[in-house]
C-alpha positions as CSV (number, residue, x, y, z in Angstrom):
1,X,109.1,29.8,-48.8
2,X,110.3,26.5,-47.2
3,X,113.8,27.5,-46.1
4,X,115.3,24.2,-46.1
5,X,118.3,24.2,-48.9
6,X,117.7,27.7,-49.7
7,X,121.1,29.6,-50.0
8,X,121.2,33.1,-47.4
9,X,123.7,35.7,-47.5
10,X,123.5,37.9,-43.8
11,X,126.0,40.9,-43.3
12,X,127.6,42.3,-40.4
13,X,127.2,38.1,-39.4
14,X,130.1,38.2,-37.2
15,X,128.4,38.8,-33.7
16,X,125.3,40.0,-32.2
17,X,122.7,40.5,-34.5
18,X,123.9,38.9,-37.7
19,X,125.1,36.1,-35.6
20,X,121.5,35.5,-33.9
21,X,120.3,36.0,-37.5
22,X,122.5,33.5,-39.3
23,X,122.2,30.8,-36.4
24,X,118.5,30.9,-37.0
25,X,118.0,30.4,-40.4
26,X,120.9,27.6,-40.5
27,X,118.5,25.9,-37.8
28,X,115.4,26.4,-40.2
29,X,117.8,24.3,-42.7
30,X,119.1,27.1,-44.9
31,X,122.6,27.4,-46.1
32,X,124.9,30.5,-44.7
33,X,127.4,33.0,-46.1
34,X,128.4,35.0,-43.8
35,X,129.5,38.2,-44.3
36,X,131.8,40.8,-42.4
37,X,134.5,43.4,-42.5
38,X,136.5,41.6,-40.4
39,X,138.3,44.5,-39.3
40,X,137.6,46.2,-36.2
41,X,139.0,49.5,-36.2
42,X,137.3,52.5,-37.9
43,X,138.6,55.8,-37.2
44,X,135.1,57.3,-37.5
45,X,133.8,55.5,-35.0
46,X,134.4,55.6,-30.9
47,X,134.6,51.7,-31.0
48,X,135.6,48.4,-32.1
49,X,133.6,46.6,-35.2
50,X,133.6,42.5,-35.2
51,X,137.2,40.8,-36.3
52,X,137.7,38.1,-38.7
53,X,138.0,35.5,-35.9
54,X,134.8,36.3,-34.6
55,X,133.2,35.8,-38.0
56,X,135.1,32.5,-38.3
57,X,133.9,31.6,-35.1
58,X,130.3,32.3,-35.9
59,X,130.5,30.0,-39.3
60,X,132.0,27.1,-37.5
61,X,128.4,27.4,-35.4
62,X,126.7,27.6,-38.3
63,X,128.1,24.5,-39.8
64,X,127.8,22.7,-36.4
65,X,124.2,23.1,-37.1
66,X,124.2,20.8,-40.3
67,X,124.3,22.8,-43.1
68,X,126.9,24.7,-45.4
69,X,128.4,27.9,-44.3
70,X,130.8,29.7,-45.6
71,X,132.7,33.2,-44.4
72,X,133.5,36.1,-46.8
73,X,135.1,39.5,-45.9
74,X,133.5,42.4,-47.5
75,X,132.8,46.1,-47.2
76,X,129.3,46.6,-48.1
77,X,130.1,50.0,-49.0
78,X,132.4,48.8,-52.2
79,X,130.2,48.0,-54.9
80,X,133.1,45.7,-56.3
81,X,133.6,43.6,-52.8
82,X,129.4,43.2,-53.4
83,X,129.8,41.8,-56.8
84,X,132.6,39.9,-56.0
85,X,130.3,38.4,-52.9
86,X,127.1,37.7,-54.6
87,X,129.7,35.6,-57.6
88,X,131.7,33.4,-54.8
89,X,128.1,32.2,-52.9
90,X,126.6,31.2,-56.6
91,X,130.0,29.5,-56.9
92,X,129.9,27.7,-53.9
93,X,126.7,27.4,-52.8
94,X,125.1,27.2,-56.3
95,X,122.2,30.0,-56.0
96,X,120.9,33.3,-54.0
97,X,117.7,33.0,-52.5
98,X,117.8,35.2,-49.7
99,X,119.7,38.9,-48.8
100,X,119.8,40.2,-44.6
101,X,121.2,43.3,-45.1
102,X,122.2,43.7,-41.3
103,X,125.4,45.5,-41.4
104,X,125.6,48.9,-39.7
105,X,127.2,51.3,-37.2
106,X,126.3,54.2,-34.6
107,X,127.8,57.5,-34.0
108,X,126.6,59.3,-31.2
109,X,126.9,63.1,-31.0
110,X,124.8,66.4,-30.8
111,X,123.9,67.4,-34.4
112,X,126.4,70.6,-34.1
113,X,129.6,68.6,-32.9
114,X,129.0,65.1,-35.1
115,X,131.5,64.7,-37.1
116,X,130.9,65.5,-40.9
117,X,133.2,61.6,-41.2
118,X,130.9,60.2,-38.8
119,X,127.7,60.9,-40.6
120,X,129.3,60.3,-43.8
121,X,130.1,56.8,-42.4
122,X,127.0,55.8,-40.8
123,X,125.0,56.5,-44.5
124,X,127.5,55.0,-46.5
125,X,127.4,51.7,-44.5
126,X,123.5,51.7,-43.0
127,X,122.2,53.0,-46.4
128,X,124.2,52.5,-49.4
129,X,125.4,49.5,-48.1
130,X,122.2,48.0,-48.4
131,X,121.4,49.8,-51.4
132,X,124.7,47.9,-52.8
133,X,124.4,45.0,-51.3
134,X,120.8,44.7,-53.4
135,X,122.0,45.8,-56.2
136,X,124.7,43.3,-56.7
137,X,122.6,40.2,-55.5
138,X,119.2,41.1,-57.6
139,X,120.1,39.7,-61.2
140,X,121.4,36.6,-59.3
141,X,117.9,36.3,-57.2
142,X,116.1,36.8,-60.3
143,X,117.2,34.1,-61.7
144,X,114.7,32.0,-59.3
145,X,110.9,31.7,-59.3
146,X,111.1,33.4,-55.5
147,X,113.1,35.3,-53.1
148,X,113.0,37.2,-49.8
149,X,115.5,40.3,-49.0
150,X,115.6,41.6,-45.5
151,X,116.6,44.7,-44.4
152,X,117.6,45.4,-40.9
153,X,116.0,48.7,-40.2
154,X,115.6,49.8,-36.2
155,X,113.0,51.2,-34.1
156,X,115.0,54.6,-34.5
157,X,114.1,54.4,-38.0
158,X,110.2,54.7,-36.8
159,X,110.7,57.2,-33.8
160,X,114.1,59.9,-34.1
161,X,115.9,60.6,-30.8
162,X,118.4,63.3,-30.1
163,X,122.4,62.3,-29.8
164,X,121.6,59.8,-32.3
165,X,120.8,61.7,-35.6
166,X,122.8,59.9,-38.3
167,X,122.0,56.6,-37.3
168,X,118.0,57.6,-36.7
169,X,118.3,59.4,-40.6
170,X,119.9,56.1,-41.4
171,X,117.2,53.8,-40.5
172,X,114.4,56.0,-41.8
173,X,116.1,55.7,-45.0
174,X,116.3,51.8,-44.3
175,X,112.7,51.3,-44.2
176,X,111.3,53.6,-47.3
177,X,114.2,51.9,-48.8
178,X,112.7,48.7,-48.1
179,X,108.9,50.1,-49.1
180,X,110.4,50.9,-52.8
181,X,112.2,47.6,-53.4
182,X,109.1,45.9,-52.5
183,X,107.2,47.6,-55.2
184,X,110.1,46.9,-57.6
185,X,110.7,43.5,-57.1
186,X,107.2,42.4,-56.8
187,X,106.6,41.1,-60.1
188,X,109.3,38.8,-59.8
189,X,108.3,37.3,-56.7
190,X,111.2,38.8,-54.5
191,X,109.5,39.6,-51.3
192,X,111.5,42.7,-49.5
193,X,110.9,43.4,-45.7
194,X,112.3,45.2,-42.8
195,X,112.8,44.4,-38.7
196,X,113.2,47.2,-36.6
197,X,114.8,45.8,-33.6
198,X,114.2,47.3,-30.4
199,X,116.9,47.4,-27.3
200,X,119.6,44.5,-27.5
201,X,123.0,44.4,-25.3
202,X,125.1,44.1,-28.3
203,X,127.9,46.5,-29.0
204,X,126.3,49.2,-30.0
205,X,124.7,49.8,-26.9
206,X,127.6,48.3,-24.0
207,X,130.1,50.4,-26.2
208,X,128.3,53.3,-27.1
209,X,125.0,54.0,-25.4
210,X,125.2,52.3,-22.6
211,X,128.0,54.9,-20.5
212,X,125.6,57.8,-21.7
213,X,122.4,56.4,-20.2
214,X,124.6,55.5,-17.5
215,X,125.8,58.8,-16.5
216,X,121.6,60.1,-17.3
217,X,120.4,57.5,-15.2
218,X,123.3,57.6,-12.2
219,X,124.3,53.7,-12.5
220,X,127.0,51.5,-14.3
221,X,125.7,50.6,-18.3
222,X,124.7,46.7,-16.9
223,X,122.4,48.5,-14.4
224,X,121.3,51.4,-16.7
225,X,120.6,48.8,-19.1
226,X,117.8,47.5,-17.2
227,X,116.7,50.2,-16.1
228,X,116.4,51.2,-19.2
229,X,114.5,48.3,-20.7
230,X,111.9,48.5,-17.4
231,X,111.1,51.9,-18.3
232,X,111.0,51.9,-21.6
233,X,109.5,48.4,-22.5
234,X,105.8,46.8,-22.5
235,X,107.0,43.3,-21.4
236,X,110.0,44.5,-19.2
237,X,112.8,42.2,-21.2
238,X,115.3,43.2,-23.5
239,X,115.4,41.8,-27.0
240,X,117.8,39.1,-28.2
241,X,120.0,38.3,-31.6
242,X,117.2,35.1,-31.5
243,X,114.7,37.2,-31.2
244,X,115.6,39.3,-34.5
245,X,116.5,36.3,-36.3
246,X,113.5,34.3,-35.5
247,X,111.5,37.4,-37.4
248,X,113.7,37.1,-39.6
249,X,112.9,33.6,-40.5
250,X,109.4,34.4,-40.3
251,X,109.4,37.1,-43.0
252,X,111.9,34.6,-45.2
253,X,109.1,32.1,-45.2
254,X,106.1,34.3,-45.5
255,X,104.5,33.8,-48.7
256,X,102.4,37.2,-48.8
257,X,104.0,39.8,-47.1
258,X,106.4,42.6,-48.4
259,X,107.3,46.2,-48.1
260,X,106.4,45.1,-44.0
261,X,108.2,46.6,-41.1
262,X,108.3,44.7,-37.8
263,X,109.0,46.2,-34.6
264,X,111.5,43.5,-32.5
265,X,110.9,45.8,-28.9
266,X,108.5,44.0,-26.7
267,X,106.5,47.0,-26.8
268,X,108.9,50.0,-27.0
269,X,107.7,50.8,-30.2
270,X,104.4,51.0,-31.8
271,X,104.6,52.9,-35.3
């Protein structure tokens, strides 16, 4: 699908991911909203989500790119913020051609002390936010002789690691998710695919996961960090917001593949 003029809608866009995400499909000529809570505090979570001047920040980019861009706050886990969403980018941008479900959280914990609120949270935004999120854009996509919907899975939704239970059950939902949709949509010429990244130094990791590998590996989170990425990585680099976004492009455009999953983890992950 040439991307060019096609209309996108990426979640969780404010920073890291969704930002790499949205930056690189403005730059393959597509047209942006960009979608966040814009509210950082969440009492189930041990740290700070994106605020709205970060997602107005990140569409000002976008635009400085060439194309149209426009910011919307939502919850992805309120069906009627969805609706609402997928009604204000046919108003303004005139269509639906693409869905990056990106939005999600982490919650780190041994399965006996995780919070029942944590857990709850993590599915209701990594999984039925996507599931929502779908559901209200579909009857607008179907409206076109194409599509492409993109689910940002995670290489913990291909291999489950203790500590991180939730978000692991999370992403495995994220990708047979993704395998169903495929089959559904199909016939109407909506490809649906996944990308698994692999180890980026966004929040979840220099707010969340980074001071526990610290303290297992005896070094500050920068230095744990690459450590980390040495060890655990085939090509001995850590993965970028490009990097996800550029497969993401790739998976927008590509004419014959759904119900994929791509592994972003220069080698961390093979399944």
């Amino acid at each position: 699908m040439e991307l060019k003029g096609k209309n996108a809608i990426v979640t969780g866009a404010a920073r890291g991911i969704g930002r790499g995400i949205a930056l690189k499909l403005a730059a393959a000529g597509a047209n942006v909203a960009l979608v966040d809570l814009g509210s950082p505090a969440d009492r189930a979570l041990t740290y700070n989500l994106s605020a709205q001047t970060e997602l107005n920040r990140t569409v000002e980019e976008v635009k400085g790119i060439g194309v149209k861009a426009i910011p919307i706050l939502a919850d992805v886990t309120r069906f009627a913020d969805l609706e609402r969403m997928a009604s204000e980018v046919v108003a303004k941008l005139g269509a639906i051609d693409i869905l990056v479900n990106n939005a999600g959280i982490i919650a780190f914990g041994p399965v006996s002390g995780l919070a029942e609120e944590a857990w709850d949270r993590v599915m209701a935004v990594n999984v039925k936010g996507q599931f929502l999120c779908a559901k209200a854009c579909i009857p607008h996509m179907m409206k076109q002789s194409e599509g492409a919907i993109v689910n940002i899975a995670s290489v913990a939704g291909k291999t489950g690691h203790g500590g991180i239970s939730a978000y692991c059950a999370s992403k495995f939902a994220s990708v047979g998710f993704t395998q169903s949709l495929a089959e559904e949509l199909g016939p109407a010429n909506i490809r649906v695919n996944a990308v698994c990244p692999g180890y980026l130094r966004t929040a979840m990791w220099t707010d969340v996961l980074g001071p526990i590998v610290g303290v297992q590996y005896g070094m500050n989170r920068e230095a744990a960090f690459d450590e980390f990425i040495a060890r655990n990585t085939f090509l001995k680099r850590e993965q970028t917001p490009a990097d996800i976004g550029e497969a993401v492009v790739y998976l927008c455009q590509a004419e014959n593949i759904t119900g994929e999953t791509i592994n972003v983890a220069g080698g961390g992950e093979l399944h």
